[in-house]
N, C-alpha and C positions, 0 to 999 in steps of 0.2 A: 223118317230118316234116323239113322244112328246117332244121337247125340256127340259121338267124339272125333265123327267124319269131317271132316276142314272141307271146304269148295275148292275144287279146281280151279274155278276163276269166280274174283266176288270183285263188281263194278260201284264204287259208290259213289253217289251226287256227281256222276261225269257230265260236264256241260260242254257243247261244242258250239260254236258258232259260225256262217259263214257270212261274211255283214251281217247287212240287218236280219238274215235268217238265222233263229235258233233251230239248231237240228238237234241238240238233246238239250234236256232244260232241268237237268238234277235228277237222271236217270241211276238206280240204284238196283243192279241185279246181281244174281248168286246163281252159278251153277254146281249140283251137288254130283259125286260121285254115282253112278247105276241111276239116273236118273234123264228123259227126254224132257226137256223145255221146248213147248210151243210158243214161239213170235210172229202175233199177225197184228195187224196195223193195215193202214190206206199207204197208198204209195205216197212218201212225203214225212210221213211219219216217226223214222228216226230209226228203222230199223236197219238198214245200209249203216249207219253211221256207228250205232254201237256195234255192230259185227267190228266193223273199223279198229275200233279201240279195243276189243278183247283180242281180233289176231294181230293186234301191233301196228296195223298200219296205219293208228292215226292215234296221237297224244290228247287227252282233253286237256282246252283250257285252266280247266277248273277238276275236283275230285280224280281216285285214285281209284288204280287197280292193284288186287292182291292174289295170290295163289299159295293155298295151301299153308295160310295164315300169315304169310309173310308179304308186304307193301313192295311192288316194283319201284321202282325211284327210277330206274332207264328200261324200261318196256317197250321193245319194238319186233319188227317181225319176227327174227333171227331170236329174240329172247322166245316168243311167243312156241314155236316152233319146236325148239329144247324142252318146252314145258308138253308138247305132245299136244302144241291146239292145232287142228288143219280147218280149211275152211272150202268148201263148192261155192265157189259164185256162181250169182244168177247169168253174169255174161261172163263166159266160158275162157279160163285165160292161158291153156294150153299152145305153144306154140307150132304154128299148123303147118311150117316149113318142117319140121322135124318128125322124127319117127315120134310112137306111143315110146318104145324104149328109152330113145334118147330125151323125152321128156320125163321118162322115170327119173334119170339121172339131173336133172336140174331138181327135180324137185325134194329130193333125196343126196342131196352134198358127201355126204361121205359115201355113198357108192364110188367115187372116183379108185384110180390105180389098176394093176393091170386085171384082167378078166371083169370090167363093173358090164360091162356090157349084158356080159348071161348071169350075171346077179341081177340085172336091172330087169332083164325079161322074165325072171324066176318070179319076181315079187310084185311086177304088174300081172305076169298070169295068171298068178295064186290068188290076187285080190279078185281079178276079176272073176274067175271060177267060183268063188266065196260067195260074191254080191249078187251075179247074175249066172247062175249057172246055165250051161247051155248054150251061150254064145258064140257068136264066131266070130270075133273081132281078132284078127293078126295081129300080136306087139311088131311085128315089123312094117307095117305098115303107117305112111304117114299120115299127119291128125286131119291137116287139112284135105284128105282122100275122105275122111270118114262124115257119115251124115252128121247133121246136129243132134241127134237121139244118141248116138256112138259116141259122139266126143263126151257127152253126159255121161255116161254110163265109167267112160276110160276117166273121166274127172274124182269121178266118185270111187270109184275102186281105188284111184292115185290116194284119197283119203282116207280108207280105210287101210293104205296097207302099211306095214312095218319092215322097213329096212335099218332096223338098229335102235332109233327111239317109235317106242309105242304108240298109236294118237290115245290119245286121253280123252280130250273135247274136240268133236268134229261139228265143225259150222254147217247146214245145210242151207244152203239160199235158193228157195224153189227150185228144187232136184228133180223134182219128177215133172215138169216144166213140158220137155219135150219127150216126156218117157210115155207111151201107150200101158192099159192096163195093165197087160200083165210085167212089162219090164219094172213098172212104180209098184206094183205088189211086191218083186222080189226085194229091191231094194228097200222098202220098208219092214219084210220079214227080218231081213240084215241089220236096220235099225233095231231092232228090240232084241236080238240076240246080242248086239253088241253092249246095248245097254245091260240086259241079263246079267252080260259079263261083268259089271263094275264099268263101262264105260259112259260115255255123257255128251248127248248131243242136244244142239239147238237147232231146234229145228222152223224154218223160213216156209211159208206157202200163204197163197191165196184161195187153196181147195182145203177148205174148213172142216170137210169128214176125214183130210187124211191127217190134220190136225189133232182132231179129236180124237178119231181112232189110234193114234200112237203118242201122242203125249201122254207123260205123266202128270205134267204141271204148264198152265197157259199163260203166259204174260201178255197183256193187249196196252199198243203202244197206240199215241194218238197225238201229232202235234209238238213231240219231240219228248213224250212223258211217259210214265206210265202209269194206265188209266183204271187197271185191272188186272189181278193175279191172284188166281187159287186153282187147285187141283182142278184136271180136266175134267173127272165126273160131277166136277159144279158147274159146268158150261154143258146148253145143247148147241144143234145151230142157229137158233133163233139168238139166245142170248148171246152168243158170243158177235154176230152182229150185230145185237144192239149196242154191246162195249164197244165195239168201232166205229160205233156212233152213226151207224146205217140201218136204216128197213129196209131187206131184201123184200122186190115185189115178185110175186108171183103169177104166173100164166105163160104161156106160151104164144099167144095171140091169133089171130084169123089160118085159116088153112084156106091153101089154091080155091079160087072158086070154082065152077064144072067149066064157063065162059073162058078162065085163063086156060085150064086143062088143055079144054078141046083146041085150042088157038095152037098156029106153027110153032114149034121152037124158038128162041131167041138165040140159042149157043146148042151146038152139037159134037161129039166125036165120037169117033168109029175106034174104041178102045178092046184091049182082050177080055175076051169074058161077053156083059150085057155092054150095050149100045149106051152112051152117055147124051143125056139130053136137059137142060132146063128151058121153063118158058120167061117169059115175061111176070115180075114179080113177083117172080118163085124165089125161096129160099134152100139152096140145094146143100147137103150136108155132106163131105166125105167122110167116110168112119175105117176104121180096122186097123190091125198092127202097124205099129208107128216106120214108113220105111219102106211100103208097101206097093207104092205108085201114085197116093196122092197128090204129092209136091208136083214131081212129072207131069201130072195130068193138067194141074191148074198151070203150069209153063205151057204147056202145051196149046190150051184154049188161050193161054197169052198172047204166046207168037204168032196162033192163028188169026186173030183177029189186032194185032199192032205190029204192022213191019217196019215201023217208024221209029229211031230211037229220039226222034223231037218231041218235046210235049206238043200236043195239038190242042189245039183250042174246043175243040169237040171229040175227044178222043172215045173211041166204044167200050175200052175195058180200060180197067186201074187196079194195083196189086197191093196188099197189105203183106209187106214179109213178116213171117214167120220169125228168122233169124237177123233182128235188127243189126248188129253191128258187123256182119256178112253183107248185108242186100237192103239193108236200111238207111241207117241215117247215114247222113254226109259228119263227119268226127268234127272240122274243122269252122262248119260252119254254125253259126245261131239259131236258136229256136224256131224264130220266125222264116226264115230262111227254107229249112228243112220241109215246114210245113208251107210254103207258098211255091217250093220247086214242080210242084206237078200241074199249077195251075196258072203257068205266067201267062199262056195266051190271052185269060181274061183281065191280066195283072197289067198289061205291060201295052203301050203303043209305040206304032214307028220302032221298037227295038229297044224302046227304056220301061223302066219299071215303073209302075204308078204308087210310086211308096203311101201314099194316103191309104189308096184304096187296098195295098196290102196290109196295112196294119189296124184297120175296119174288121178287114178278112178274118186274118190275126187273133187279134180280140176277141170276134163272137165265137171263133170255136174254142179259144181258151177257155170262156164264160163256157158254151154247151159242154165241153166235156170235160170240163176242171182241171185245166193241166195245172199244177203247182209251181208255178216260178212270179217271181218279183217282177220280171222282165223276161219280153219276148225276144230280145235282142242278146240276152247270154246263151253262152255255146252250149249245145243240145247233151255233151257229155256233164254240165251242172245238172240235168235232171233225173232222177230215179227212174231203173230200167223199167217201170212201169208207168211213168210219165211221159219217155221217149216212146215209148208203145201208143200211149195216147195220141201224140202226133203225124206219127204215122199212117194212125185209122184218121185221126182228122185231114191227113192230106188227102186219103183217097177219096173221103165223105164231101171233099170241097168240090171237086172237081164235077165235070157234067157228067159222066162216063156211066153210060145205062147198065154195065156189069161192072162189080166188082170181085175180085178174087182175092179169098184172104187165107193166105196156108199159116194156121197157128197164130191168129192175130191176140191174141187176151194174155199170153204167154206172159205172168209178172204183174198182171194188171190186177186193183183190188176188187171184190165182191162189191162194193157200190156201184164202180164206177161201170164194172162187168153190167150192172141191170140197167144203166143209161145208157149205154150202148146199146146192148138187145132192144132196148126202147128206139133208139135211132133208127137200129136196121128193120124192124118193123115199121116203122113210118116211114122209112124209105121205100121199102118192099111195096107198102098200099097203097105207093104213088107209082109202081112200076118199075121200078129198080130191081133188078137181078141180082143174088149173093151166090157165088160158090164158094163154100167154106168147110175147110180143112180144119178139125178141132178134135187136141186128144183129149178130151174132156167131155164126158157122157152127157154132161146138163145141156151142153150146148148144142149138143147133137140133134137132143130131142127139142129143139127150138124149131130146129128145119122143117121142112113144110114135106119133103123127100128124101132120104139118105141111100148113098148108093156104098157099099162095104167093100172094101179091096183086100184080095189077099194076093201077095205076089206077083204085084204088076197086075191082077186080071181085076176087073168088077162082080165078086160074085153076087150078089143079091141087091135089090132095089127095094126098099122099106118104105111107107108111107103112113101118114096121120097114127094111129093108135100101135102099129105094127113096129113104129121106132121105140124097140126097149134095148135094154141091156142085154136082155138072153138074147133076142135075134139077132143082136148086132154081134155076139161073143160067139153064137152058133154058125151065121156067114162067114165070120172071120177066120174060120177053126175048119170051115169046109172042103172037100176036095175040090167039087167042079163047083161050074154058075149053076143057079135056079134055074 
């Protein structure tokens, strides 16, 4: 770097506390001009919280922020904002009664007065053409019509564009989240041009090659600190998950034996394209452009098999959404709460709840899959969207329910916690448990025991053991007709 370059944003010794939890503990960061910083960390970590403090939305107790050599003394969103910081949260904060246009304008204040409206269309459509070329998303169309891949993409464009003040530093908090291959390639091409430009992003993810591959520089946060920081060609992906203080394991585990194979189906549908089928503890993969039919399909094999909107006490299928704060959590209620809604049948007698035996329940999946809180009893929106993720997979894991369906469950969730899961769902699988699972993420893909590729509503190609790679799955997805 330039010796006489100043930081955009320089954070020092910010301390945050919430009670007895430290969420930053003398966090001290610098972002320089033409420069990408990668931030990865476990969920819990403290990266939610210093994003907080650089775009204004949250004061530290303790320690300052500066910009461009000069010490804020009142720094908050509205300052943050003038200074050119925008930020992508990981839960998407677009307002979904509204048009894309009309949320141009909230998020761009001086568009107002007469004609803001085809100003506001102008500089969402140039962004988005910019980021994602090729798309088809209407600015007149409203947010809440659009998939959760669309709203990303319209989030992300809403940051990169310029209506009067320039971004300077754009926050990314797991962007490419619900983006399939090729959409999370354009907007990372986007990220390094902008950078190219003199601009300076922070960049948020759990997928550690898209990390590496476009940082400049990695900061690795751990427990509310920071644990680790040098240029990213000083990290691979082993060591940078050892700085977050995990051993990723490796293997994929057992594949169908011939006995499951040849056995009736468990779950069926008569889809366009190939015929959709899993057996009994099989692990079935949906794969291909994000937006394509899988969501659909896994409702589909829901409705078919629960016409019931009661929990049942033996229910046959359980859902993990994709889009928690859509189809996930309950906002209002607690921890425990959220995670013991799907399984009161066993919970509860005569019509009362068995509070012991729920906070037993509680407990051991807290322990298996390390959710982070002090207490099971604070509201589920105190947790990191990758914590709230964890309870969700723990409600459906609780429950009896021989299939599960999970569209995009890992979404936000960290690289440890990701291999104790895949370790669950395989010990669930070799007990006979059924997965279909919807994942834009290739690692996870090739976990599956079968993958079936969608393009366009249809199933083109059925993949299996050594046949799940990258090229077939990019080659089905890209094809005209089925196999």
């Amino acid at each position: 770097m330039d010796g006489i370059q100043k930081a955009v944003i320089a954070v020092d010794g910010a301390k945050v506390s919430f009670g007895a939890v430290k969420a930053l503990d003398g966090v001290t960061l610098r972002v320089m001009p033409g420069e990408c910083v990668g931030l990865v960390g476990h969920n819990g970590a403290g990266k939610s919280t210093i994003v907080s403090v650089i775009n204004g939305g949250l004061t530290p107790q303790a320690g300052s922020v500066a910009s461009d050599d000069e010490r804020l003394e009142r720094y908050g969103i509205n300052a943050a904002r003038a200074r050119g910081v925008r930020c992508v949260f990981q839960e998407l904060s677009l307002c979904p009664n509204l048009s894309i246009v009309e949320n141009t304008r909230i998020m761009h204040r001086d568009l107002g007065g007469f004609g803001w409206r085809t100003r506001a269309q102008k500089i969402i459509e140039q962004s988005l053409d910019t980021v994602f070329p090729g798309h088809s998303i209407g600015s007149s169309r409203a947010v809440g019509d659009l998939s959760i891949a669309e709203r990303q993409m319209v989030e992300i464009a809403m940051a990169f564009s310029d209506a009067g003040i320039a971004p300077r530093l754009v926050i990314l908090d797991e962007p490419t989240s619900s983006l399939d291959a090729s959409l999370a390639r354009q907007m990372l091409d986007h990220v390094r041009r902008f950078v190219a430009a003199g601009g300076s992003v922070i960049f948020i993810s759990h997928i550690l090659h898209e990390i590496l591959e476009t940082s400049d520089r990695i900061i690795v946060m751990k427990d509310g600190r920071v644990v680790a920081e040098r240029p990213a060609h000083g990290f691979d992906h082993h060591g940078l998950v050892e700085a977050m203080g995990t051993v990723a394991k490796e293997g994929t585990g057992q594949r169908l034996s011939r006995e499951q194979a040849a056995a009736p189906p468990i779950l069926s549908h008569q889809a366009e394209g190939l015929s959709f089928k899993a057996h009994e503890g099989e692990i079935i993969g949906l794969a291909g452009l994000a937006g394509h039919g899988q969501t659909e399909l896994l409702l589909a094999l829901h409705a078919a098999q629960s016409g019931n909107w009661r929990p049942e006490r033996d229910p046959l299928v359980t859902f993990v959404a994709g889009d928690r704060r859509l189809n996930g959590v309950f906002e209002l209620w607690s921890i425990l709460r959220n995670f013991s809604i799907a399984s009161l049948g066993d919970l509860s007698r005569r019509g009362l709840i068995l509070a012991k035996e729920e906070e037993t329940k509680g407990a051991d999946w807290k322990r298996r899959i390390e959710i982070r809180t002090p207490d099971l009893h604070n509201r589920i929106l105190s947790l990191s969207g990758g914590n709230q993720q964890k309870v969700l997979f723990a409600r459906a894991l609780a429950t009896r329910a021989p299939i599960v369906l999970m569209d995009d469950p890992m979404r936000g969730v960290d690289v440890g916690t990701k291999q104790e899961v895949y370790k669950i769902i395989r010990e669930e699988a070799a007990r006979g448990r059924t997965f279909v699972w919807y994942s834009t993420e290739m690692d996870e893909v090739r976990l599956c025991d079968r993958v079936y590729v969608f393009r366009e509503g249809r199933i083109m190609d059925e993949l299996a053991a050594d046949a799940v790679n990258e090229t077939n799955i990019i080659t089905a997805s890209f094809s005209g007709v089925p196999a």
